[in-house]
N, C-alpha and C positions, 0 to 999 in steps of 0.2 A: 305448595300454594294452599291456603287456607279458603275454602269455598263455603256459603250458606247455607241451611242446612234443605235448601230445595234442591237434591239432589237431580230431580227431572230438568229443572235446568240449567243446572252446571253442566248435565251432561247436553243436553240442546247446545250449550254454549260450546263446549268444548267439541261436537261433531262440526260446530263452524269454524273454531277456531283451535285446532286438536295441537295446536303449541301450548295451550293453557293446562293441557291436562298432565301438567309435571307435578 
C-alpha cells in the first residue's frame, strides 16, 4: 500500500485501522 509522505498519520491512521498497514 502506497501511503503519503505524512508518515505521523499514516501511522495515526493505521493504529485505527491496522488492516491498512499491509
Amino acid at each position: 500500500m502506497v501511503y503519503p509522505p505524512d508518515v505521523e498519520l499514516y501511522e495515526r491512521l493505521s493504529a485505527d485501522q491496522p488492516e491498512l498497514s499491509q
